[in-house]
N, C-alpha and C positions, 0 to 999 in steps of 0.2 A: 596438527594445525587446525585452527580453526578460525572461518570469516565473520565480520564482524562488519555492520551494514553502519558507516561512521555519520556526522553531519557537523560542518565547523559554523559557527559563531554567526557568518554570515550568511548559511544554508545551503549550502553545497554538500551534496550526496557522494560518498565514493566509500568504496568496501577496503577492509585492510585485515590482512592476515598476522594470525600473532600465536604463539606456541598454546596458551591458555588464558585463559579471563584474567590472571594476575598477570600476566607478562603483559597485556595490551594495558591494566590501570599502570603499571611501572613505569615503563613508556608513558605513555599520559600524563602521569605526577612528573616527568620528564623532561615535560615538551616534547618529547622524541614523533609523537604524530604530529603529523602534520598536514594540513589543506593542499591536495597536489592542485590545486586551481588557483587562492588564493594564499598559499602558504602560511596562514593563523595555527597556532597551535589550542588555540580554543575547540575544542573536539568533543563531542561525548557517543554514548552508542546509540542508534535509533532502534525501534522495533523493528524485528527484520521477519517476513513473509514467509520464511525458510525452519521449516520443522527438525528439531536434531531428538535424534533418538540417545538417550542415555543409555546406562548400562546398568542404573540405580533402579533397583528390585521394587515392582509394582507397592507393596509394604512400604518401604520407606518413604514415596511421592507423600507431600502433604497431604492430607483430606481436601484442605481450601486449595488445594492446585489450581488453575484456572486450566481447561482444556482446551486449549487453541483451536485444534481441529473442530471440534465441535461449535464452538464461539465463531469459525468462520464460516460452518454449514448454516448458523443460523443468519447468521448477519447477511447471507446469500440470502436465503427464503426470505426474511423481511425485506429484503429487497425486494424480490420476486414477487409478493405477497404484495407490496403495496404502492408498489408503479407501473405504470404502462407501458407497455415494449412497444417504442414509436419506430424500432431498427437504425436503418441510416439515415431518417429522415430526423434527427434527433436536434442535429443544430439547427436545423428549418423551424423546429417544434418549441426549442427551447427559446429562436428567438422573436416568435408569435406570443408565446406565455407573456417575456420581458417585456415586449411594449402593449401588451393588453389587446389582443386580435385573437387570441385561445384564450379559455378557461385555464386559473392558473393550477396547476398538479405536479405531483411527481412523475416524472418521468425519464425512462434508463433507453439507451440506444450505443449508438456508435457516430462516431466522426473523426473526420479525417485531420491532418496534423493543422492543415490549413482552413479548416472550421473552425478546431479549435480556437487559433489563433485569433479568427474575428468572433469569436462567442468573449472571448478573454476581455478583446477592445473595445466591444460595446459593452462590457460591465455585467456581462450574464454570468453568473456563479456556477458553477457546476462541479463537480467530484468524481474522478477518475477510480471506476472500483471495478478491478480485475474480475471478471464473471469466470467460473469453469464451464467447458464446452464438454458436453455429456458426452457422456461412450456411446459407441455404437451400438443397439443390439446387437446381442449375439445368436446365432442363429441354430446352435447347437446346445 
């Protein structure tokens, strides 16, 4: 089995399970998926966050493969690299920048569901990007 991160027509998220990559397009040329919120069979598959290990020998991967894990190490460090960690003070910060009371920048933090909600309402743009929380050292 394998999951497959879906989105229909009118952008709604939800995962669906299918035997292989052809049996989920079969189904699809179908209509057989379907929107469990809005029930449209307009469906296709999103990029999904989730790394699958193949079976297919290091030799065969293209040359031009794209290496995700890597692609996501860096797109973290340019992150890192060129914003400021404002922490939780972030929807305070971002919306000083919006109405011209800070300096405008980039800047990464955290906020709460109901921050976000009024960062959304007053028109402040922002982008939700999953950071990883480093290991702990170790001490041995």
């Amino acid at each position: 089995m394998i999951a497959f991160d879906l989105e229909c027509s009118q952008g709604h998220l939800f995962e669906g399970w299918f035997d292989s990559l052809e049996s989920f397009e079969e189904q699809n040329l179908e209509a057989l998926v379907r929107c469990p919120v809005c029930d449209v069979s307009d469906v296709r598959k999103v990029l999904s966050p989730v790394a699958v290990r193949t079976s297919q020998p290091r030799e065969m991967i293209p040359p031009d493969a794209i290496n995700y894990r890597k692609l996501a190490k860096e797109v973290v460090e340019y992150i890192k690299n060129n914003s400021e960690d404002v922490g939780t003070q972030f929807a305070a910060e971002a919306l000083k920048i919006h109405y011209g009371a800070a300096e405008k920048r980039s800047i990464r933090g955290s906020a709460t569901e109901e921050e976000e909600k009024t960062l959304k309402e007053e028109g402040v743009g922002f982008v939700k990007v999953p950071m990883p929380v480093p290991e702990p050292e170790k001490n041995n």
